[in-house]
N, C-alpha and C positions, 0 to 999 in steps of 0.2 A: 538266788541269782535271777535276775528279770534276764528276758531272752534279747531286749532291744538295750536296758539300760544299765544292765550290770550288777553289780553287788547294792543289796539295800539288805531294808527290814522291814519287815511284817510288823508294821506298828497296831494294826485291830484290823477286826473282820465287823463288815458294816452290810446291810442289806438295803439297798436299792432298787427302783423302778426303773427298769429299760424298757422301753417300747410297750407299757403294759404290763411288764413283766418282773415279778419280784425276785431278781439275785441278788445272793451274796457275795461280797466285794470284797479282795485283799488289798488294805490299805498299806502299800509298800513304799518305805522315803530310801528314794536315793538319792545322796547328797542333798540337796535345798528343794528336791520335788518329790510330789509326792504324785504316783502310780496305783492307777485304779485296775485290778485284776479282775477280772471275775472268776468267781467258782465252777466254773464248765468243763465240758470233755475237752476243752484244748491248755486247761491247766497246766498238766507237766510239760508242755512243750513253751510257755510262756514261763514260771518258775519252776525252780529247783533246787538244793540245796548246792553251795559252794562244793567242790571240789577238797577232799581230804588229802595229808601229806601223799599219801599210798598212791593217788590219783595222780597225782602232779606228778610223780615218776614216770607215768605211765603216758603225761602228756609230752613229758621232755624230749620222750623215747618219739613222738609223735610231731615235735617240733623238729626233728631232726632226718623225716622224711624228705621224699621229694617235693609233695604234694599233689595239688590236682593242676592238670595241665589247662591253662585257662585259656581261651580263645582270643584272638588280636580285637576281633569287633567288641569295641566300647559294651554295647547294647546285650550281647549273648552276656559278658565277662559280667556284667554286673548283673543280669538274670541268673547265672552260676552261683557269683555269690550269696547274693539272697537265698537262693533255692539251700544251699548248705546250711544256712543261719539259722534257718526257719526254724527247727527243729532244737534250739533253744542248749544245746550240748560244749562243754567246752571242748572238745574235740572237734567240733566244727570250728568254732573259734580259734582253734590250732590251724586246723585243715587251711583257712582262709588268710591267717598269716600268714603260714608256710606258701602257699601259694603266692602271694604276693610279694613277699622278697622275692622269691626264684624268678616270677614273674620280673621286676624289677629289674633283673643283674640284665636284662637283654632290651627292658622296653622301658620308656619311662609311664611313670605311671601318671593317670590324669587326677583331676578335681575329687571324682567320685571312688577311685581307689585310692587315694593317700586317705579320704575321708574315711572310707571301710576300713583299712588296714589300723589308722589311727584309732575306732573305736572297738574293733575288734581288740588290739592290745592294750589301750586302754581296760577294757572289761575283764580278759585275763589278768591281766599284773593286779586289781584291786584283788580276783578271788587269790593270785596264786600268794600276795601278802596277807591275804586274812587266812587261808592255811598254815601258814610257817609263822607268822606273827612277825613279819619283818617291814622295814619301811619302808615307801615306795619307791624311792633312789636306787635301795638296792636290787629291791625286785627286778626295775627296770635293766641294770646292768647284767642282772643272771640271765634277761629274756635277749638281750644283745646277742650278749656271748655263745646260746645255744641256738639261736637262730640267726649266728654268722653275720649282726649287723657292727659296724664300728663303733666304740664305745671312743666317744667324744674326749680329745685331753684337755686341760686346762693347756691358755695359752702363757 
């Protein structure tokens, strides 16, 4: 799991000059791009491995909080959410949706949180399908229903 782009693969490790300086690089595709990593002290906070069944319990349990109480100013809310992201964990990715539906049921939400919300659950529903081995329609309707949003009918 990339901490910005979500579920990929590790397709080779390559060594590169940055600034002078010779690192090694994880070359990671998600979907049609391809993510250059580097091998540094801030690795595990950039990747990680997906989330196992056992986990996912543990996040459901954690989609079903309250969440974090997010502030009305634009400018704090989206410094809050980054600040949670950062740190590369599906459980922030939890934290950050849960917070934003709640947020939601009182405020509308702008440009830049339907954008976070959208690639936050985006990044959850691919790891919580490549856990369970299920397709993404249906991931989508289990992430509805646990985090209390309306699951769309045919008209």
């Amino acid at each position: 799991m990339h901490w910005t782009y979500g579920l990929g693969t590790v397709v080779r490790l390559e060594n590169r000059e940055l600034l002078g300086q010779k690192t090694t690089f994880y070359a990671v595709q998600v979907g049609d791009m391809t993510v250059w990593v580097p091998n540094d002290d801030q690795l595990l906070t950039r990747l990680r491995r997906p989330s196992t069944k056992t986990q996912l319990g543990k996040l459901r349990l954690l989609l079903n909080k309250p969440g974090v109480t997010l502030p009305q100013d634009r400018h704090e809310r989206k410094t809050l959410l980054f600040e949670l992201l950062k740190d590369g964990r599906a459980e922030s990715l939890c934290k950050v949706i849960r917070s934003l539906v709640v947020y939601s049921k009182n405020h509308p939400l702008n440009d830049n949180d339907q954008a976070l919300l959208k690639r936050a659950q985006t990044a959850l529903m691919a790891e919580w399908g490549y856990a369970l081995g299920v397709p993404p329609a249906q991931v989508e309707l289990q992430l509805r229903k646990v985090i209390g949003i309306p699951i769309p009918t045919a008209a």
